[in-house]
C-alpha positions, 0 to 999 in steps of 0.5 A: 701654915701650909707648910705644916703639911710638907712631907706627906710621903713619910706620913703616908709610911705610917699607915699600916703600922697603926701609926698616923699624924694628928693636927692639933688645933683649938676653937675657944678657950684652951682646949686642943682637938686633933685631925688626921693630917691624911685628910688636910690639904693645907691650912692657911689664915682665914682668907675673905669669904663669899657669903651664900644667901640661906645656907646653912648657918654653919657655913661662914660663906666660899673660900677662892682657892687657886681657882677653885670655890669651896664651903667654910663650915664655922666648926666651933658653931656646928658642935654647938659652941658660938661662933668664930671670929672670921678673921685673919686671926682664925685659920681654916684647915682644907680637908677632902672628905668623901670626896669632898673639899672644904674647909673648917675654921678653927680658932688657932692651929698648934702642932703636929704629933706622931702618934699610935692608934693604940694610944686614941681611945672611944670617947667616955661612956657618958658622952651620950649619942649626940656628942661630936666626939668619935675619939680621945687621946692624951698629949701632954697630960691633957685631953685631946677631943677628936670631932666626928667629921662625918656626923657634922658633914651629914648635919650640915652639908647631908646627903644621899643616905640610901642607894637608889632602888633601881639599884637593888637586884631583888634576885639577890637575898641576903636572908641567910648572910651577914656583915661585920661592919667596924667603924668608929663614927655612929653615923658611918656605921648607920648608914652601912647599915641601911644600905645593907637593910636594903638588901636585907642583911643582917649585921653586927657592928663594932666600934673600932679594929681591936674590938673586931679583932676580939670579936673574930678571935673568939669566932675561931676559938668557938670553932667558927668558920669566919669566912663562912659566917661572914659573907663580907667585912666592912671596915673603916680606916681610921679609928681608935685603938686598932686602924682598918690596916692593921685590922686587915694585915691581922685577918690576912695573914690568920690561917683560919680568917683569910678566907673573908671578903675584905672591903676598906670604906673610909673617908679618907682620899689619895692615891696611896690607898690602892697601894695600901690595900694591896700591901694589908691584903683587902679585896677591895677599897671603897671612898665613902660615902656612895651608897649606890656604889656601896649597895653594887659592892655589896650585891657583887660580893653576895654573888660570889659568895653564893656561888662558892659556897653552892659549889 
């Protein structure tokens, strides 16, 4: 199965055009899930895995891969389904997350599919906030669940949640600024969110590209200097209806959003991202989730803000 994932280079040339590349798999049953190809490094059969005394009961045991060791989390088991046969009847795709690597085991992989963001929407209303869903789309008439990887990596593997506060400079106030934060995953815009709580920064948060798209729109229909009422924009990458790129490209090439500092946070990891920053016109690219790395971010843009707007 590792060839599924031949020809990254022209994968890479849908970003910026709204479009990517989703792997389809399954756990139990027929239902299919989706992945962003961008995050797999490959998917093999499910090899023999090391057992790790009181883990967390999420993870299946340690995957030897080509010299390295890396965590197998049963993800059937960590969205509350029973778990997987961990044999070689299953599969595991190997993913690099927030800098991360590990694997996912799934019950069966099926196919990849070229799709637009505009064609994945937020999952249904009634999902309620402790559903693993972060999106849906339809494929062959059937609905595809897209996980909320990030909000089963904090469950299981957790993390720092909060910058360190030998990293908070108290000469810099966010009283009087604000931060747009745009991310589909409830979890990423949270943790946003207290990261800036700590700098004392009042936010607005929204769920995807198209909805800050209409947001910023109806600003600058009001008369609202954007890069004024926004000290900076925080957005995610991947997400539904509108991605971070073409977001970005869209704030850029307006006359009267340019101005904003924008930052691209995102789970997603390769070196294609310098470039496609340069290429949508963003400030500044950030690989979630570091919080002290975030919190700097942040505070050097507060600065600059600051001083500009005292000249």
């Amino acid at each position: 199965m590792a060839s599924i994932l031949d020809g990254v280079d022209q994968r890479t040339k849908l970003a910026g055009h709204n479009r990517f590349e989703l792997l389809l798999f399954k756990l139990h049953g027929r239902q299919r899930y989706g992945i962003n190809v961008f995050k797999i490094q490959e998917v093999i059969q499910c090899p023999a895995l090391t057992q790790i005394p009181s883990s967390h009961s999420v993870i299946c045991g340690v995957a030897h891969l080509r010299g390295k060791t890396i965590p197998v989390l049963d993800l059937a088991m960590a969205i509350g389904m029973p778990a997987l046969a961990r044999g070689k009847e299953s599969y595991v795709i190997v993913t690099e997350y927030n800098r991360t690597i590990q694997g996912f085991l799934v019950g069966a992989v099926d196919r990849i599919i070229n799709i637009g963001w505009d064609q994945v929407k937020a999952p249904p209303g009634g999902s309620g906030k402790n559903s693993y869903l972060t999106a849906v789309t339809e494929v062959d008439k059937e609905l595809i669940e897209v996980i909320d990887v990030e909000k089963v990596m904090k469950e299981v593997i957790g993390g720092q949640e909060s910058a360190a506060e030998e990293m908070i400079d108290v000469e810099v106030t966010g009283d009087n600024d604000h931060v747009l934060i745009v991310d589909d995953s409830s979890v990423a815009r949270n943790q946003v969110k207290r990261v800036c709580a700590q700098v004392g920064i009042k936010c607005t948060l929204l769920k995807d590209g198209l909805e800050a798209w209409e947001h910023l729109s109806k600003l600058v229909d009001d008369g609202v200097n954007v890069a004024e009422h926004y000290s900076m924009i925080i957005s995610d990458v991947e997400m539904p209806r509108m991605d971070g790129y073409t977001l970005a490209t869209k704030i850029k090439s307006h006359a009267e959003m340019k101005g904003v500092y924008l930052i691209l946070h995102t789970s997603l990891s390769g070196v294609f991202n310098t470039s496609m920053v340069e290429k949508v016109g963003a400030n500044k690219f950030l690989a979630k989730f570091e919080p002290d790395i975030l919190v700097q971010t942040i505070q050097e843009q507060l600065k600059a803000f600051h001083q500009q707007h005292e000249a």
